[in-house]
C-alpha positions as CSV (number, residue, x, y, z in Angstrom):
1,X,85.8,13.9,-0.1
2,X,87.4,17.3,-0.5
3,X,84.2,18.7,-1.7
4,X,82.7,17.9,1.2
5,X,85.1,18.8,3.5
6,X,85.6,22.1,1.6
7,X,81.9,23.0,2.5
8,X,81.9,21.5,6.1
9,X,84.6,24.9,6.3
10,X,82.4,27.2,4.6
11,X,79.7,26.0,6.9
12,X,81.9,26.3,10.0
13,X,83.2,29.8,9.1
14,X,79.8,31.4,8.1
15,X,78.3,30.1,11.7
16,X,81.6,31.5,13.4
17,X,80.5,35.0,11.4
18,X,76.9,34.5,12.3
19,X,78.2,34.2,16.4
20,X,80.6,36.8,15.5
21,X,77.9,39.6,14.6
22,X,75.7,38.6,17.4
23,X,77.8,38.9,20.0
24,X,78.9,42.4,18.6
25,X,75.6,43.6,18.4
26,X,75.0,42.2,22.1
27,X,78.0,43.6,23.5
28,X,77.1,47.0,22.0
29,X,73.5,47.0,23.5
30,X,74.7,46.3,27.1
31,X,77.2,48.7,26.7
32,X,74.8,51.5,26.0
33,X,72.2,50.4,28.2
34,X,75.4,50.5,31.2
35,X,76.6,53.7,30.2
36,X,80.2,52.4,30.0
37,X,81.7,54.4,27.4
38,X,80.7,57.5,29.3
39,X,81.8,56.2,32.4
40,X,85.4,54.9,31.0
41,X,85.8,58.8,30.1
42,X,84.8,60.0,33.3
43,X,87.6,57.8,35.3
44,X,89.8,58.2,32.6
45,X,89.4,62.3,33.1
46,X,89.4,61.8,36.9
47,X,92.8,60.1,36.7
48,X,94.5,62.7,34.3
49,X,93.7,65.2,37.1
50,X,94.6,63.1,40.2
51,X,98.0,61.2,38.4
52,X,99.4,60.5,42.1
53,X,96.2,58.9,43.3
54,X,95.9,57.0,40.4
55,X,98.9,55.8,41.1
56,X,98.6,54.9,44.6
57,X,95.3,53.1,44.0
58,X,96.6,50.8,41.1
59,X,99.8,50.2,43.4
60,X,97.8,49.6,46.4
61,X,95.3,47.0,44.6
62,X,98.5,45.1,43.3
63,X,99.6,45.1,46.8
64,X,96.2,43.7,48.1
65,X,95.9,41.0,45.3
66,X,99.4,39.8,45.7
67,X,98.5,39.7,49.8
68,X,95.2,38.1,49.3
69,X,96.8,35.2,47.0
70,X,99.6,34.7,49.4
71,X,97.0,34.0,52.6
72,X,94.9,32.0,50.4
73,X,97.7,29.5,49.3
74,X,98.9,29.4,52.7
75,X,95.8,28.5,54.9
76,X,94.4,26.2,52.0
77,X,94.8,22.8,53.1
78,X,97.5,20.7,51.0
79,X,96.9,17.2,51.2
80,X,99.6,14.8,52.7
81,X,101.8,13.4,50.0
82,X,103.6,10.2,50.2
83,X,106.5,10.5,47.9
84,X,108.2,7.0,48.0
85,X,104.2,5.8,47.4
86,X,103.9,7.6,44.1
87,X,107.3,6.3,42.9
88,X,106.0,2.5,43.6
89,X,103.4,3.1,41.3
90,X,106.0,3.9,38.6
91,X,107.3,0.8,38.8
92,X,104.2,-1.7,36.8
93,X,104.5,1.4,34.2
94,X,108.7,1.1,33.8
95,X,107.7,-3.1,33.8
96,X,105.5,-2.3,31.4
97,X,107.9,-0.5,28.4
98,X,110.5,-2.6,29.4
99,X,108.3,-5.9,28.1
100,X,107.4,-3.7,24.8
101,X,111.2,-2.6,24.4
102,X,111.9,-6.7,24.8
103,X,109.5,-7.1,22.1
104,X,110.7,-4.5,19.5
105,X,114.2,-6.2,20.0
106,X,113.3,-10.0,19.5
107,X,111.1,-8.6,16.0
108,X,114.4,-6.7,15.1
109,X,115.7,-9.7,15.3
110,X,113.4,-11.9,13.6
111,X,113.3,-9.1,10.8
112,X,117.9,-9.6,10.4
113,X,117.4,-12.7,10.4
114,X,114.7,-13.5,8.0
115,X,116.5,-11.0,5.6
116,X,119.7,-12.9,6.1
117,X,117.8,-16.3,4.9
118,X,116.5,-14.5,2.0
119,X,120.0,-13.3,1.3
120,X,121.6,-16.9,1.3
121,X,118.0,-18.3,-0.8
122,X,118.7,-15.5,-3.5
123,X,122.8,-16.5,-4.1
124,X,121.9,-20.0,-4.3
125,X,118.8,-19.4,-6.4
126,X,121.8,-17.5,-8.7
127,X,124.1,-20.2,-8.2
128,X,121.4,-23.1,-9.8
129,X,119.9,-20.6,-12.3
130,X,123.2,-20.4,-13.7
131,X,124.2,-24.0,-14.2
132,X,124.0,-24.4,-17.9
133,X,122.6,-27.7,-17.8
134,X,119.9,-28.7,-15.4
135,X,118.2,-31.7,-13.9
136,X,114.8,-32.3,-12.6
137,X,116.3,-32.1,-9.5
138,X,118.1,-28.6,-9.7
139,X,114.9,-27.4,-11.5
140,X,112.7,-28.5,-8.5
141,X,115.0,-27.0,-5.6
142,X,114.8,-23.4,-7.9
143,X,111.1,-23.7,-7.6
144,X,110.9,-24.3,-4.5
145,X,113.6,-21.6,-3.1
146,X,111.7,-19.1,-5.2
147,X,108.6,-20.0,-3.4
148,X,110.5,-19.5,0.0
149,X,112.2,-16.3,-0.8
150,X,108.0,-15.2,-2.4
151,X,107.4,-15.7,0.9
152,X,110.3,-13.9,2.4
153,X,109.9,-10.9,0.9
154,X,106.0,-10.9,1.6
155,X,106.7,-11.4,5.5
156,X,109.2,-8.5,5.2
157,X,106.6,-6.1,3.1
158,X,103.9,-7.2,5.9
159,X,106.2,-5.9,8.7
C-alpha cells in the first residue's frame, strides 16, 4: 500500500513538472511574440522621467476603481430579505441536535449503568470464588455471573 502510494506521488509530481515546463516555455513564446519585456522597459523609463505623472495616474486609477466599485454595489439589486423567515428555518435544525444531544445522554447513561452492574457481578463473583467450600449451587451462580459480566464487558468494548 505504501509502495503504491509512494509512486502515485512520483507520478503526480513528474506531471506537475511536465505542466510546469510547458507553461514556461508558452509563457515565454507569447511574451516574445508581444514584445512585453521591451515594452515593460519602455514605461518603466517613461515613468522615471515623468515621477509626478506617474503618480497622478496610479492615484487617479485607484480613485476610479474605488468609484466604479462603489456605483456598482449600489445600483445592483439586493434581494429582499426576511430575517425572522430565515431564523424559523433554524428551528427543525436546533430540534434536530437537541434529539441527538438526548440520545448521547440516555447511551451515557446506559453505558454508567451497565458498568455499575458489572461492578456489583465482579464483587460477588469475588465474594463466591472465595468461599472455601462450594456447592453445586454456588459453582452454578459463578458460571453464570461470569457469563453475564463476558457479556458486560463485550457490550462496553462494542461501544
Amino acid at each position: 500500500m505504501k509502495k503504491k502510494m509512494k509512486r502515485a506521488k512520483e507520478a503526480k509530481a513528474r506531471w506537475e513538472q511536465e505542466v510546469k515546463g510547458k507553461m514556461e516555455v508558452f509563457v515565454r513564446k507569447l511574451s516574445h511574440q508581444w514584445k512585453l519585456q521591451e515594452r515593460i522597459d519602455a514605461a518603466n523609463a517613461w515613468a522615471t522621467k515623468h515621477p509626478k505623472r506617474t503618480v497622478t495616474m496610479t492615484i487617479s486609477a485607484l480613485v476610479c476603481s474605488l468609484g466604479l466599485g462603489i456605483v456598482v454595489s449600489l445600483y445592483t439589486p439586493q434581494p429582499n430579505r426576511d430575517i425572522v423567515g430565515e431564523i424559523e428555518n433554524v428551528q427543525p435544525m436546533f430540534a434536530g441536535l437537541q434529539s441527538i444531544q438526548n440520545g448521547k445522554n440516555v447511551q451515557v447513561r446506559e453505558i454508567g449503568q451497565l458498568t455499575l452492574r458489572g461492578q456489583r457481578l465482579k464483587w460477588e463473583l469475588d465474594s463466591l470464588v472465595h468461599i472455601p467450600v462450594k456447592t453445586h449451587q454456588d459453582s452454578m451462580l459463578i458460571v453464570s455471573k461470569y457469563r453475564q459480566l463476558e457479556m458486560i464487558v463485550a457490550n462496553l468494548k462494542h461501544q
